[in-house]
C-alpha positions, 0 to 999 in steps of 0.5 A, spaced: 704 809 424 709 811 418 704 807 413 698 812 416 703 819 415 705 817 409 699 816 406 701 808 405 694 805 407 690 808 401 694 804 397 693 798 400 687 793 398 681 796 401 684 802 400 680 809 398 685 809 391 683 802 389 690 801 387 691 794 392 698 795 392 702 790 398 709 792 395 709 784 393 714 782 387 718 789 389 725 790 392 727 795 397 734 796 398 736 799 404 743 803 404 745 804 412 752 802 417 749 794 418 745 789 418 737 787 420 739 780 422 732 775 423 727 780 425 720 776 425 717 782 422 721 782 416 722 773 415 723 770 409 724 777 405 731 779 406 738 779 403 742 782 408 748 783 403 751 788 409 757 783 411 755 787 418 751 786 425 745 788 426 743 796 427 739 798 431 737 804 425 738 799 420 733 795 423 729 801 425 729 803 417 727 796 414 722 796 419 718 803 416 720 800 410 717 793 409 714 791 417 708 785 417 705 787 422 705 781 425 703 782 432 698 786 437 701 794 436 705 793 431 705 797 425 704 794 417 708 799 413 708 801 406 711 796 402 709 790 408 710 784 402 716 787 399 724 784 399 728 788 402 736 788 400 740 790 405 747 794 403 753 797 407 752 805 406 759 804 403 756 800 397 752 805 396 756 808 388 758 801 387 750 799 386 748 805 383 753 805 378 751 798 376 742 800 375 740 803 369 738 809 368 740 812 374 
């Protein structure tokens, strides 16, 4: 339900803005206290560079983030193509500081 709050849909293929954006070719880094593990709504588009166990928040977050919608009652989300790179919140000045123009 986060992708229709936020307004997500419209920018999906066969969306009312006509932009067809899937999150596809783009990366979303996630900064919180722990892993994902091997989430089916998140298969094959996560680096977990966390070093933690998974979390249920983590999960929760990675999930509004870049969920497939694989199942019946699960929710496509926002960026539902995207990578996902996961970072211990810790990490977070080490990582920032090495990305231009931040």
């Amino acid at each position: 339900e986060s992708a229709i709050t936020i307004g997500a849909t419209s920018v999906w293929p066969g969306g009312a803005s006509g932009l067809g954006l899937t999150g596809s070719g783009s990366v979303s880094a996630i900064f919180d206290f722990g892993g994902v593990g091997s989430h089916p709504e998140l298969a094959g588009r996560v680096t977990d560079l966390s070093g933690g166990n998974p979390f249920d928040h983590t999960i929760a977050i990675a999930g509004i983030v870049a969920a497939a919608g694989l199942g019946a009652g699960t929710a496509r989300n926002s960026a539902y193509a995207s990578s996902l790179w996961i970072y211990d919140s810790v990490d977070f000045p080490t990582v920032a500081s090495s990305l231009p123009g931040l």
